[in-house]
C-alpha positions as CSV (number, residue, x, y, z in Angstrom):
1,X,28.1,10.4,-5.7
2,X,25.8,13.0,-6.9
3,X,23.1,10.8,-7.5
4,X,23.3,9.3,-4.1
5,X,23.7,12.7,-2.5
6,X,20.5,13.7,-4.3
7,X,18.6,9.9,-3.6
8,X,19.2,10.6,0.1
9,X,18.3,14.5,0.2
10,X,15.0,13.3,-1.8
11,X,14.2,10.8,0.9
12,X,14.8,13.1,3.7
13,X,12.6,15.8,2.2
14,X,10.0,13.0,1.6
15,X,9.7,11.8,4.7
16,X,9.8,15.4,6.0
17,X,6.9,15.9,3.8
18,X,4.7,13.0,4.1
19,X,5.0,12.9,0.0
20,X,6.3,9.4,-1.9
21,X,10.0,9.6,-2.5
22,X,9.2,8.6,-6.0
23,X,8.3,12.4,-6.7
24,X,11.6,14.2,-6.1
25,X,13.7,11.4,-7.6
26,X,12.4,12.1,-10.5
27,X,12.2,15.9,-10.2
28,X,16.4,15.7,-9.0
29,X,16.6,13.6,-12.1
30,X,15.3,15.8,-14.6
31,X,17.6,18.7,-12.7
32,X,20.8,16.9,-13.1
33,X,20.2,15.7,-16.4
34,X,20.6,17.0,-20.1
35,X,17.2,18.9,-20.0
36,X,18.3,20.7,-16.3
37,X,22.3,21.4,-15.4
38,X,23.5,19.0,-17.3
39,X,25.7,17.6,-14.8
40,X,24.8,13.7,-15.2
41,X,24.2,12.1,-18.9
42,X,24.1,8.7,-20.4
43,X,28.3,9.2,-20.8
44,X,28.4,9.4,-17.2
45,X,27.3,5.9,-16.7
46,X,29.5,4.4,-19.7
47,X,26.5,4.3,-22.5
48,X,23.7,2.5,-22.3
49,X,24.6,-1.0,-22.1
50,X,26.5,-0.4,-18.8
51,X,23.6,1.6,-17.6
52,X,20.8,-1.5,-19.1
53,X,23.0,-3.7,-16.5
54,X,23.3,-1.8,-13.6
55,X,19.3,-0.9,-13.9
56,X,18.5,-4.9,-13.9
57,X,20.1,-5.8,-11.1
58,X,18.9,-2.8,-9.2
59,X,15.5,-3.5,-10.2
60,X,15.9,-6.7,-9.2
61,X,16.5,-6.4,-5.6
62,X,13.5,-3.6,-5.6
63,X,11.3,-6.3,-7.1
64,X,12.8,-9.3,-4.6
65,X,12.2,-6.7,-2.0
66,X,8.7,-6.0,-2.7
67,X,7.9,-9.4,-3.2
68,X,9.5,-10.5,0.1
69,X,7.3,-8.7,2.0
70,X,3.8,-9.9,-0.1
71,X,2.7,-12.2,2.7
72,X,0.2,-14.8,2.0
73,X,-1.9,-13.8,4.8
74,X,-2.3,-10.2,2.7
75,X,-3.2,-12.4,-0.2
76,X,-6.1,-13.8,1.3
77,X,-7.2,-10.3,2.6
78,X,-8.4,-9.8,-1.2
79,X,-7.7,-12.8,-3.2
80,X,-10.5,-12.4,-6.0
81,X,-9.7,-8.9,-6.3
82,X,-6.3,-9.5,-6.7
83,X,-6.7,-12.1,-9.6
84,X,-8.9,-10.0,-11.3
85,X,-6.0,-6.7,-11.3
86,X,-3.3,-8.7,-12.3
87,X,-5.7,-10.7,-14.7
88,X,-8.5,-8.5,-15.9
89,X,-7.4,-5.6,-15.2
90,X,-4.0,-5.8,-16.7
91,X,-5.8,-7.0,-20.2
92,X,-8.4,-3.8,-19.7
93,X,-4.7,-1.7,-19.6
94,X,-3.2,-3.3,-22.3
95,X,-6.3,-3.4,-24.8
96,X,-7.1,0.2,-23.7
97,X,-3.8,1.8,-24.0
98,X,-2.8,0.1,-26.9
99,X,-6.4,1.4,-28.7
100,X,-5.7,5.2,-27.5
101,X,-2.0,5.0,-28.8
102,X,-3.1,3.7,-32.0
103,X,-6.2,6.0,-32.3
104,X,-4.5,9.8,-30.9
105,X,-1.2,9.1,-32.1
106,X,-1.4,6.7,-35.1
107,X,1.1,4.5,-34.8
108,X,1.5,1.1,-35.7
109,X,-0.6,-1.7,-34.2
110,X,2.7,-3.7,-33.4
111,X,4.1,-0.6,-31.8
112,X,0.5,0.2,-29.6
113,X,0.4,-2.7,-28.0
114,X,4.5,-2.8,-27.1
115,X,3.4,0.9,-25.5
116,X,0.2,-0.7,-24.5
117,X,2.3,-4.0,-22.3
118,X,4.7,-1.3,-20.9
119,X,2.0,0.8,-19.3
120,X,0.2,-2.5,-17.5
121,X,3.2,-2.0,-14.4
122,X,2.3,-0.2,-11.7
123,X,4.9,-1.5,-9.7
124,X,6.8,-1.7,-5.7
125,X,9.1,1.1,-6.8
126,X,6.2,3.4,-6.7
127,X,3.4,1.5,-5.1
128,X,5.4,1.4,-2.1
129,X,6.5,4.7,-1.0
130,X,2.9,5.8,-1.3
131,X,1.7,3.3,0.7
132,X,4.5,3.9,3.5
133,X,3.1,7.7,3.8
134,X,-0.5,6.7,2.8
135,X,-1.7,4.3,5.2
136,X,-4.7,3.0,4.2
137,X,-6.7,0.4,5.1
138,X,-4.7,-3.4,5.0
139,X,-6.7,-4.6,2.1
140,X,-6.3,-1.8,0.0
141,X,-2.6,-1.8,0.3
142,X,-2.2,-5.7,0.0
143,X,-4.4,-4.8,-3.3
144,X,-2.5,-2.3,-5.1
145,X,0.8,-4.1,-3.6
146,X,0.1,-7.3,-5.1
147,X,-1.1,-5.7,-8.3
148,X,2.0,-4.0,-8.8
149,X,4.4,-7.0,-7.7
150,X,2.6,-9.1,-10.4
151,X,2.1,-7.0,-13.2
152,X,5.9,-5.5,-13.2
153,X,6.6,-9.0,-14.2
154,X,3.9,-9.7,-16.6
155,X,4.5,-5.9,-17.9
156,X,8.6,-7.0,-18.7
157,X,7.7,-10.4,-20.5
158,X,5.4,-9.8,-22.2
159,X,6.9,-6.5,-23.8
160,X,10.2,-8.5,-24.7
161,X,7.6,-10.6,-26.4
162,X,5.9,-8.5,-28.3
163,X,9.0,-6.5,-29.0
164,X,10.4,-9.7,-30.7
165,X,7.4,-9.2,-32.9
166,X,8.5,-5.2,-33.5
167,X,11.8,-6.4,-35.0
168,X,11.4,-10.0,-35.5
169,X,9.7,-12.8,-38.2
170,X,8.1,-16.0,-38.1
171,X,4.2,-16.6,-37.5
172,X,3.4,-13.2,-34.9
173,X,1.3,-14.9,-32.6
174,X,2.8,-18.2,-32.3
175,X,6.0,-16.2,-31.2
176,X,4.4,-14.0,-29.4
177,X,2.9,-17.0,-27.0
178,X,6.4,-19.3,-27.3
179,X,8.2,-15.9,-25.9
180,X,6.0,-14.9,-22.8
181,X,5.7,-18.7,-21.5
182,X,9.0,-19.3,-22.1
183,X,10.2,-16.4,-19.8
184,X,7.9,-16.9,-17.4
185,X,8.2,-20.2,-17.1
186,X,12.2,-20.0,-17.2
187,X,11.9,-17.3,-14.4
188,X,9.4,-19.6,-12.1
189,X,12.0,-22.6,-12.5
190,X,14.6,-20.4,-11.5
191,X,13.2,-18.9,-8.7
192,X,12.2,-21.7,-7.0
193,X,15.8,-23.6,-6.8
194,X,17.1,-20.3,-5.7
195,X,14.6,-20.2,-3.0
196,X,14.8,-23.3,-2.0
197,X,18.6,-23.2,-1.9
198,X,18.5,-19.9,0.1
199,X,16.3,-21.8,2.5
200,X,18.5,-24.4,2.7
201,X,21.9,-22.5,3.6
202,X,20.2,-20.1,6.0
203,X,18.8,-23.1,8.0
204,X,21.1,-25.9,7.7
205,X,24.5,-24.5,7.2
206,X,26.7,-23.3,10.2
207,X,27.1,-19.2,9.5
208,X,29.2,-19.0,12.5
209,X,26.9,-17.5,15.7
210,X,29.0,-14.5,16.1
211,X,28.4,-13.3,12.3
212,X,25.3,-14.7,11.8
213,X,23.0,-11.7,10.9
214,X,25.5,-10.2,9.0
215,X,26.4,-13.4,6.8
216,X,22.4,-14.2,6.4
217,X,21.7,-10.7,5.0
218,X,24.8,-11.3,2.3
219,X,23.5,-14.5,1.2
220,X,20.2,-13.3,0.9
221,X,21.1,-9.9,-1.3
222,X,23.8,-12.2,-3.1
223,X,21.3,-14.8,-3.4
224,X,18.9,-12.3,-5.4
225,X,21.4,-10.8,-7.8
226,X,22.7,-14.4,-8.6
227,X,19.1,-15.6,-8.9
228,X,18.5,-12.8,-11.5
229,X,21.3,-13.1,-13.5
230,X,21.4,-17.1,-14.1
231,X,17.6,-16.4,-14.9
232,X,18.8,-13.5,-17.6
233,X,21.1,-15.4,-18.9
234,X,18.7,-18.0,-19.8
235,X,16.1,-15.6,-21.0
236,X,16.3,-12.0,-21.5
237,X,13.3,-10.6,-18.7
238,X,13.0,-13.8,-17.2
239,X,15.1,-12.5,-14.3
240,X,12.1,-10.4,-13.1
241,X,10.1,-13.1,-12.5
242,X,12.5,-15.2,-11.1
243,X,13.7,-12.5,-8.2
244,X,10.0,-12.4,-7.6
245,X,9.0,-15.7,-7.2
246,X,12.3,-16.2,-5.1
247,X,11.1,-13.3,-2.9
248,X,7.5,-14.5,-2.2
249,X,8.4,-18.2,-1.5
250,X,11.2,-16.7,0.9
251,X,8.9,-14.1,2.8
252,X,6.5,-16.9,3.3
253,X,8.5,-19.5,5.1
254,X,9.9,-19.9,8.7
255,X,13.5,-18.6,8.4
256,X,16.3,-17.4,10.9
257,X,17.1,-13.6,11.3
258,X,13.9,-12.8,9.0
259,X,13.2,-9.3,10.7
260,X,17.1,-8.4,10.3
261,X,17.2,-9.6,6.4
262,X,13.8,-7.7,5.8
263,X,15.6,-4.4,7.6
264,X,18.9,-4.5,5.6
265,X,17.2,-5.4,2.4
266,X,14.9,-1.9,3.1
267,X,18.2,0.0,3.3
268,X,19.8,-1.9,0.1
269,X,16.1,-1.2,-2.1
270,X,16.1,2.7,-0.9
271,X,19.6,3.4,-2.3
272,X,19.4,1.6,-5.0
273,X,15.5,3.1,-5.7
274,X,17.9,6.6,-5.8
275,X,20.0,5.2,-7.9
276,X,17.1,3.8,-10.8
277,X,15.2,6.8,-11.0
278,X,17.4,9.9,-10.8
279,X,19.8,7.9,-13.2
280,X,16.7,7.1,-15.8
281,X,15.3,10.6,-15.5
282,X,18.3,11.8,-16.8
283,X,17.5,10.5,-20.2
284,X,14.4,12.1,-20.5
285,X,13.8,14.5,-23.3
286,X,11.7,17.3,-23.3
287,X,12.0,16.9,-27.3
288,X,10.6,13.1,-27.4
289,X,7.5,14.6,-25.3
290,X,6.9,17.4,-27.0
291,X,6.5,15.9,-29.8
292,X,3.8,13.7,-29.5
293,X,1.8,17.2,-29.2
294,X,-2.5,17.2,-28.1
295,X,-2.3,13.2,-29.3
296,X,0.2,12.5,-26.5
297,X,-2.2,14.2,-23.7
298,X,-5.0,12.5,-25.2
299,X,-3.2,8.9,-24.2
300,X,-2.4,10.4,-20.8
301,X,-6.4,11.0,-19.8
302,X,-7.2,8.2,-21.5
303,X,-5.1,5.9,-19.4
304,X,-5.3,8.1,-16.1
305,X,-9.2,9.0,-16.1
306,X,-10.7,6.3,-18.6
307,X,-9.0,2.8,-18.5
308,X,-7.1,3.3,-14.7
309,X,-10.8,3.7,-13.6
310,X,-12.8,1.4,-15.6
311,X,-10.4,-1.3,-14.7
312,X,-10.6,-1.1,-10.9
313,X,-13.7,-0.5,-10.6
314,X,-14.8,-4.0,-12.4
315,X,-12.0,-5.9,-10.7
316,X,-13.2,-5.2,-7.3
317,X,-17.0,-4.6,-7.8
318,X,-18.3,-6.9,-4.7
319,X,-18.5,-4.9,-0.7
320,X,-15.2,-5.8,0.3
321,X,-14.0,-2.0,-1.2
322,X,-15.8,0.7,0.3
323,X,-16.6,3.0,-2.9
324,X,-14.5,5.5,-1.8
325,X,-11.5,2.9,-2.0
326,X,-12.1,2.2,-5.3
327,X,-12.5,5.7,-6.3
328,X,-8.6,6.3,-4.3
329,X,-7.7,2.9,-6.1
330,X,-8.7,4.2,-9.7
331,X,-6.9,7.7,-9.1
332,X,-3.3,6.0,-7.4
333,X,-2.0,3.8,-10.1
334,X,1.3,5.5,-10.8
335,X,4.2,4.1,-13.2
336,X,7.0,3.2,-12.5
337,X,10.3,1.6,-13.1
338,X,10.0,-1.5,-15.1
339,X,8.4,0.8,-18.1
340,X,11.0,3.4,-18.0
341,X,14.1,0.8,-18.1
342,X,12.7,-1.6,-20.5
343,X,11.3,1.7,-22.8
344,X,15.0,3.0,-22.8
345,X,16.3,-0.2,-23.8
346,X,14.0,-0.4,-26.6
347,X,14.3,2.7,-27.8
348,X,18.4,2.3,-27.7
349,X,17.7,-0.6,-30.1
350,X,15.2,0.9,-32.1
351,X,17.3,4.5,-32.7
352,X,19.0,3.2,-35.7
353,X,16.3,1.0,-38.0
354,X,13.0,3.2,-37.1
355,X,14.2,6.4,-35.1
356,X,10.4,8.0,-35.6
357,X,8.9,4.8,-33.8
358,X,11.9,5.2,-30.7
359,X,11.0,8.3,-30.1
360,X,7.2,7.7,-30.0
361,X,7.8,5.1,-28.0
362,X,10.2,6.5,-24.9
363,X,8.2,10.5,-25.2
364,X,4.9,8.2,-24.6
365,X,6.0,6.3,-21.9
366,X,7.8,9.0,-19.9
367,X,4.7,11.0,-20.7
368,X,2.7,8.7,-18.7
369,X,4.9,8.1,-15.9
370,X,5.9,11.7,-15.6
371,X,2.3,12.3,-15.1
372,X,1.1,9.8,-12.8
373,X,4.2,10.4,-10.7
374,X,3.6,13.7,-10.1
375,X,0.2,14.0,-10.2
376,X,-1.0,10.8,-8.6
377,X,2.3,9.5,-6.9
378,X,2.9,13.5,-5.3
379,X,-0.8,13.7,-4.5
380,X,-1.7,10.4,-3.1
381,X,-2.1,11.9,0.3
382,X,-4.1,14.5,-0.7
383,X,-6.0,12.4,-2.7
384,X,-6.8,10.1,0.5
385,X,-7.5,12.6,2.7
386,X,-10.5,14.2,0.1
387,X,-11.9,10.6,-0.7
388,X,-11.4,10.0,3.4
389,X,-9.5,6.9,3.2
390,X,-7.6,7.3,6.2
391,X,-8.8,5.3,8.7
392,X,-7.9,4.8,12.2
393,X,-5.9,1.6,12.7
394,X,-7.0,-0.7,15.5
395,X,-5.2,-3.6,17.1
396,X,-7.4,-6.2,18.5
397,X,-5.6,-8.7,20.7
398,X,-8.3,-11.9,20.6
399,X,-10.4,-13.5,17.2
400,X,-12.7,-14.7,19.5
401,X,-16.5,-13.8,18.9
402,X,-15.9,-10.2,21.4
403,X,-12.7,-9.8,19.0
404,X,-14.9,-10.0,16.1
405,X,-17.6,-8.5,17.2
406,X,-15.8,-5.6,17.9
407,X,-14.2,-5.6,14.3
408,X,-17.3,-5.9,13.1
409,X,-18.3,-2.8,14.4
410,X,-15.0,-0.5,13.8
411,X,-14.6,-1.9,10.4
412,X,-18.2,-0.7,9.2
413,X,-17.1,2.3,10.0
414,X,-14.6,2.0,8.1
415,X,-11.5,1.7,10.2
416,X,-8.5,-0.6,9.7
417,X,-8.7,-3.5,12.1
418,X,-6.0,-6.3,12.6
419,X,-6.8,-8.5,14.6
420,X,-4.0,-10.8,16.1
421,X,-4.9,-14.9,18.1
422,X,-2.2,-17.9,18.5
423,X,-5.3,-20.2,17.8
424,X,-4.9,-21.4,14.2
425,X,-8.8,-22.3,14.2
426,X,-10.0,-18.9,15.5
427,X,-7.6,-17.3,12.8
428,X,-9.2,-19.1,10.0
429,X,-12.9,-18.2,11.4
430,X,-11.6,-14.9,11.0
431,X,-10.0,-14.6,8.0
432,X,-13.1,-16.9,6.2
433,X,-15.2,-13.6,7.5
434,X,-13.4,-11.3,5.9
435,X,-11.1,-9.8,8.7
436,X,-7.8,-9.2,9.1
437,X,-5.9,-11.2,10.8
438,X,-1.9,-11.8,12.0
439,X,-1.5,-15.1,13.8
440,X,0.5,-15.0,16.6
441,X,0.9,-14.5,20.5
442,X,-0.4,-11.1,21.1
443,X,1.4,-10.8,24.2
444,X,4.8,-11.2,22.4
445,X,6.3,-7.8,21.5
446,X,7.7,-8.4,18.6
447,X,3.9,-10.0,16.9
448,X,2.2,-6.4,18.2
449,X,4.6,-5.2,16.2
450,X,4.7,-6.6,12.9
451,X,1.2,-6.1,13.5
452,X,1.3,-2.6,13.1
453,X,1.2,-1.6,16.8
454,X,4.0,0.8,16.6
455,X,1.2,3.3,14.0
456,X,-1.6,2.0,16.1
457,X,-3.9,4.3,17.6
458,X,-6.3,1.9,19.5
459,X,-5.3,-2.1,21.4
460,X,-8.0,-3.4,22.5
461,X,-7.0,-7.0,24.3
462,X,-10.1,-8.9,24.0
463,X,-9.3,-12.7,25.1
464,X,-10.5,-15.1,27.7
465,X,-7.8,-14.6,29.6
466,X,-7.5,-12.0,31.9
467,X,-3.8,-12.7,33.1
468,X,-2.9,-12.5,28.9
469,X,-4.8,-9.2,28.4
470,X,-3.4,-7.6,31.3
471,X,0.0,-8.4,29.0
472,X,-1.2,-7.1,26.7
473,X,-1.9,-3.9,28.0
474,X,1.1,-3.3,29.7
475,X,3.2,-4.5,27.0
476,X,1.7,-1.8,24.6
477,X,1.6,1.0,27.2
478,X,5.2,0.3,27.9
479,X,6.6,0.0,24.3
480,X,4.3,1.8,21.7
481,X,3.1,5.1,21.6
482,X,-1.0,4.2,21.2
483,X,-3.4,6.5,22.4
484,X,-6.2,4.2,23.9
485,X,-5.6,0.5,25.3
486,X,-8.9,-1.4,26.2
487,X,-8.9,-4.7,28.1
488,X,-11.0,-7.4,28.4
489,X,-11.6,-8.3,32.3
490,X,-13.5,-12.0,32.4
491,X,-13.3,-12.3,35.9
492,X,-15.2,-10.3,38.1
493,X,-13.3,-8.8,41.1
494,X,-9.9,-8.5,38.8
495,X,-10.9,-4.7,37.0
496,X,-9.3,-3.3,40.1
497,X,-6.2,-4.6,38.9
498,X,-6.3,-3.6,35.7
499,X,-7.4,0.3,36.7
500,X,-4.2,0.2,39.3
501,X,-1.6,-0.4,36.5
502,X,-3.3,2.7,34.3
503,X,-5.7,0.1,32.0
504,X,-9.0,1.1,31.1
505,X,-10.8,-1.8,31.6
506,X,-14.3,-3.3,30.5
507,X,-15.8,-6.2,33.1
508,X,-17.9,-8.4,31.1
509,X,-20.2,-9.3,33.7
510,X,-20.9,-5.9,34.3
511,X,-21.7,-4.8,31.2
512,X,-24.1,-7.6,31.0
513,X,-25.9,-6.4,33.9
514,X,-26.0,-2.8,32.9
515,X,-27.4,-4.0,29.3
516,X,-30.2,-6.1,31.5
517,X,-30.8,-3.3,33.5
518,X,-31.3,-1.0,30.5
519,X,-33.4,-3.4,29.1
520,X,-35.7,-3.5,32.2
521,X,-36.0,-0.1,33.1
522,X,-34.9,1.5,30.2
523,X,-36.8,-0.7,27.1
524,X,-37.1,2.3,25.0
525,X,-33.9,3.5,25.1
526,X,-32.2,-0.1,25.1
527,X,-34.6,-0.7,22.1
528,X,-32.8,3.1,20.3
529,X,-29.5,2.1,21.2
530,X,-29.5,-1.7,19.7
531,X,-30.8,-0.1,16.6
532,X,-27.8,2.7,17.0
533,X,-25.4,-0.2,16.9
534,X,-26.9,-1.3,13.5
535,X,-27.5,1.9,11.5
536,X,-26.2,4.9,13.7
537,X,-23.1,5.4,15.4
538,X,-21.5,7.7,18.1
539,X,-17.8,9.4,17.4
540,X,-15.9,12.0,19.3
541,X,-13.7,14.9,18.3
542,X,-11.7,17.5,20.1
543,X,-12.1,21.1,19.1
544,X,-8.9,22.4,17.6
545,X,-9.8,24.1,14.3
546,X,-10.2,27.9,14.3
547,X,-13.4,27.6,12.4
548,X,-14.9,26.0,15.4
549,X,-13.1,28.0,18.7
550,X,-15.5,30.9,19.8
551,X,-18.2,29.3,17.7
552,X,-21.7,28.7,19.4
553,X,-23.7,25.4,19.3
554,X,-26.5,26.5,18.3
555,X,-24.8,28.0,14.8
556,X,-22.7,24.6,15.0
557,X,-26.4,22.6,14.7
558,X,-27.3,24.8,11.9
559,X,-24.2,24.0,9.9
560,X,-24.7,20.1,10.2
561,X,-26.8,17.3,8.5
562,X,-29.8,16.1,8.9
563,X,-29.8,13.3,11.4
564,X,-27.0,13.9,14.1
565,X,-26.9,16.3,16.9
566,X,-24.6,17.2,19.0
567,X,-25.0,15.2,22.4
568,X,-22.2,16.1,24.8
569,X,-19.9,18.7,25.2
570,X,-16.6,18.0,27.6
571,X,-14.4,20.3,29.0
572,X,-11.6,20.2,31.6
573,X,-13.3,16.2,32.8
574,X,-16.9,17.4,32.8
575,X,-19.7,16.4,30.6
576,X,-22.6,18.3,29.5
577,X,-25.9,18.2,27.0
578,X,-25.2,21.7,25.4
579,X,-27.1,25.0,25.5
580,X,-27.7,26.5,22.4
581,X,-25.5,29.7,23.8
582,X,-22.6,27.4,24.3
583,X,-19.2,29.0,23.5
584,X,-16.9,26.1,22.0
585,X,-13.2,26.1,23.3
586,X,-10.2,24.9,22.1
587,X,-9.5,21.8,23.6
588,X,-13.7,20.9,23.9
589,X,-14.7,17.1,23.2
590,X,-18.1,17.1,20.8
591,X,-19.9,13.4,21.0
592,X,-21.6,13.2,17.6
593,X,-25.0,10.6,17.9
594,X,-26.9,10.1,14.9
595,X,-27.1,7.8,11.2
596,X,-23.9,6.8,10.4
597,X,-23.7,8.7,7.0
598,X,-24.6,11.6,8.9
599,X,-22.1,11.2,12.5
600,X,-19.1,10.9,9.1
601,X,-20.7,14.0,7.7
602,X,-20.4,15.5,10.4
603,X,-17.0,15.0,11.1
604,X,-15.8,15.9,7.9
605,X,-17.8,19.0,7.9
606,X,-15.9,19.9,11.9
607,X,-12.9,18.2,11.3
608,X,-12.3,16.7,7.8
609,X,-8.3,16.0,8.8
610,X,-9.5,14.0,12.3
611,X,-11.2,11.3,10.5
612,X,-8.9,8.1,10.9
């Protein structure tokens, strides 16, 4: 009870906070355990193979968890960067880490790269609260998401394997190769039949209509612990992979009460998410990382500033990362779970044949995930908010060309776009261009919102149709709290309708002929505003920082980059080009025009929190 007291007061003060959950779990841990009151202790959870057990199966439904919401549409947001993390990039951890462990704290080659195979797991346990209070842009999420999905597994078979080499005989390598594919392929197998069995029961068998949601979240949940322990008891570790497989293949396919079973199982993962890391930062010792003295910080900024960086930055080299992403990428790779159980089981084992080599072993690893938890994991937000990787999420209803063309736009500015069309072919377009993109009937409730409509600050409904964007619009007014909604009107004569149910609406025939127009009588400044599209750009902001109220524009222009001006100043409805000797109020609207570096500049200079 006290753990789950201090697991729920944790994720209330977290969400209060805006900080990752992951940080005072481990901070009540540490308070409760030997090292703080003393209150909980191994003997409270009936030694450690009772506590080995209960850590599986809860890690289990974490990992089944994260998995089931790894959709393959996120995939193929990034899917060479991807493959390089959880390929590249977890060798570069594992060759890296294992070097510095052997190098600042001379330890055995056998034991460097068990330490080394550990540290690859980033994890959901930790990747995921960050990204529920970090939210930025869809690719760099579905990035560090499937990066940590993939390499908890890889992290837990492949240090069974190589800890079978610790204590074990027999030709090293060729057991070392035998162990990992064995595992891994033992956990595929598994997962697979369970999936396909889960599938099977929750759309072919009657779960009578009156329990139905209820009966289809137990099979699931039971599903996933019986999943993991069938694969365990094949093969030690090959549980992990199979509740992972069993999660993706089940996200990924059409199946009844999906949006329940994803709801219940988000409940299920936060308690037992308390449960893992308050119970395992009980057993840390101050002792075990004390004593790996200056060598044991040395590992630490090795793996956090040397090999963290070098790794994401040559796994997703290529524009799809903006380089400020990959700079918030390198400095958010906290870990997490799967190297804190699997470390505590070793070191159990280890204790009583080579207690020097447990201790190194746990202080190290607890070291490192200490560390990146609070520094990285506590600081994720502020981390984002410096590198400015916040961006403004935008809903467009409509892949068309206007729906691209306007994602085209918003994301070189570097705002998160989703775009959302029913048509299969248009989606594909899309997607092949780099967008991304949620297939589905944008008029439908329940699509805007698993599209992310509910933290949306912009829809823009952008079809052919006028009747479906006018849906749009008032579906979105009338169930989510977005600032702006924009509609397409094709026809001309039907804006009227639109502005008399509250829509801002944009005719397409008569912003045609205004672009005519301003090409006929206005070539110069048609000319300076095609060529702002490409290079330049326009924002807004609204005066609410002390720094700016009372301040004058012309000490405002002396205070900003080269390149941007400020063009309009609104107040109370009314526009104007500014005096010099105009007195900013609170509440005053400043339109930005300029080069794009220099409009963001700006911004950041006025109003570094407003940007996204």
């Amino acid at each position: 009870m006290t753990i789950l007291g201090l697991g729920v007061a944790a994720q209330v003060l977290a969400d209060r906070l805006e900080i990752p959950s992951v940080l005072f779990l481990i901070l009540a841990g540490i308070l409760v355990g030997p090292e703080g009151l003393d209150i909980v202790g191994l003997d409270a959870f009936g030694g450690p193979e009772p506590l080995s057990a209960i850590v599986g199966l809860s890690v289990a439904i974490i990992i089944f968890e994260g998995a089931f919401h790894l959709k393959l549409s996120k995939l193929r947001q990034t899917p060479r960067e991807a493959f390089r993390l959880i390929t590249l990039g977890a060798g570069i951890a594992l060759l890296g880490t294992a070097i510095a462990v052997r190098l600042a704290l001379d330890a055995s080659w056998e034991l460097s790269f068990l330490i080394g195979s550990l540290l690859i797991a980033t994890g959901p346990t930790v990747i995921t609260p960050i990204l529920e209070v970090v939210p930025v842009r869809d690719r760099v999420a579905a990035a560090l998401e499937t990066e940590g999905i993939v390499n908890d597994v890889t992290a837990a078979i492949l240090a069974v394997a190589i800890f079978e080499v610790v204590v074990g005989s027999g030709t090293q390598l060729q057991l070392l190769v035998t162990s990992f594919i064995s595992r891994l392929g033992t956990g595929l197998l598994v997962g697979v039949l369970a999936a396909g069995i889960l599938w099977y029961l929750l759309n072919h068998v009657d779960l009578s209509p009156s329990n139905a949601v209820r009966n289809s979240r137990l099979i699931v949940l039971i599903g996933a612990i019986a999943t993991y322990g069938i694969a365990e008891g094949i093969a030690s570790e090959a549980g992990i992979a199979a509740v992972a497989t069993a999660g993706i293949i089940l996200g990924n396919v059409e199946m009844p009460y999906e949006d329940e079973i994803a709801a219940f199982k988000g409940d299920i993962t936060l308690i037992v998410l308390s449960f893992v890391f308050i119970s395992l930062a009980t057993l840390l010792s101050f002792e075990d990382l004390l004593s790996l003295g200056l060598g044991g910080v040395v590992v630490v900024v090795v793996v956090v500033a040397v090999i963290r960086p070098v790794a994401v930055l040559l796994c997703t080299r290529g524009d799809r990362f903006s380089v400020r992403e990959q700079l918030f990428m390198s400095a958010v790779g906290p870990r997490g779970i799967i190297p804190a159980s699997v470390a505590t089981l070793f070191a159990l084992e280890l204790r009583s044949s080579n207690p020097e080599a447990a201790a190194l072993l746990v202080g190290t690893v607890f070291l490192v995930i200490l560390t990146t938890v609070v520094l990285q994991g506590g600081f994720a937000r502020h981390i984002a908010q410096t590198l400015n990787v916040l961006p403004m999420r935008v809903i467009i209803v409509g892949a068309g060309r206007v729906g691209r063309g306007l994602a085209e736009r918003l994301e070189d500015r570097g705002e998160n776009v989703i775009l959302i069309d029913k048509d299969q072919e248009q989606v594909e377009q899309a997607r092949n261009r780099g967008f991304t993109v949620h297939h589905g009937d944008g008029a439908d409730v329940d699509v805007l919102r698993s599209a992310g409509a509910a933290n949306a600050k912009i829809v823009a409904a952008a079809t052919g149709d006028d009747d479906s964007n006018l849906l749009v619009a008032q579906l979105t007014n009338s169930n989510f709290d977005v600032d702006t909604v924009i509609a397409r009107v094709n026809t001309p004569g039907n804006a009227s309708a639109f502005e008399e149910l509250g829509v801002r609406a944009i005719a397409a025939d008569e912003s045609i002929a205004q672009s005519m127009d301003n090409e006929i009588e206005r070539p110069a400044l048609s000319e300076w505003m095609t060529e702002l599209g490409r290079t330049g750009d326009v924002q807004e902001i609204e005066v609410t920082a002390d720094a700016l109220v009372g301040m004058q524009i012309g000490d405002l222009d002396t205070e900003l980059p080269d390149g941007v001006l400020v063009a309009l100043v609104s107040r109370d409805g009314d526009s104007q080009i500014p005096e010099p000797d105009l007195t900013l109020h609170r509440g005053d609207h400043l339109t930005f025009v300029g080069r794009r570096d220099a409009v963001h500049e700006a911004i950041e200079r006025c109003h570094p929190e407003l940007h996204g």
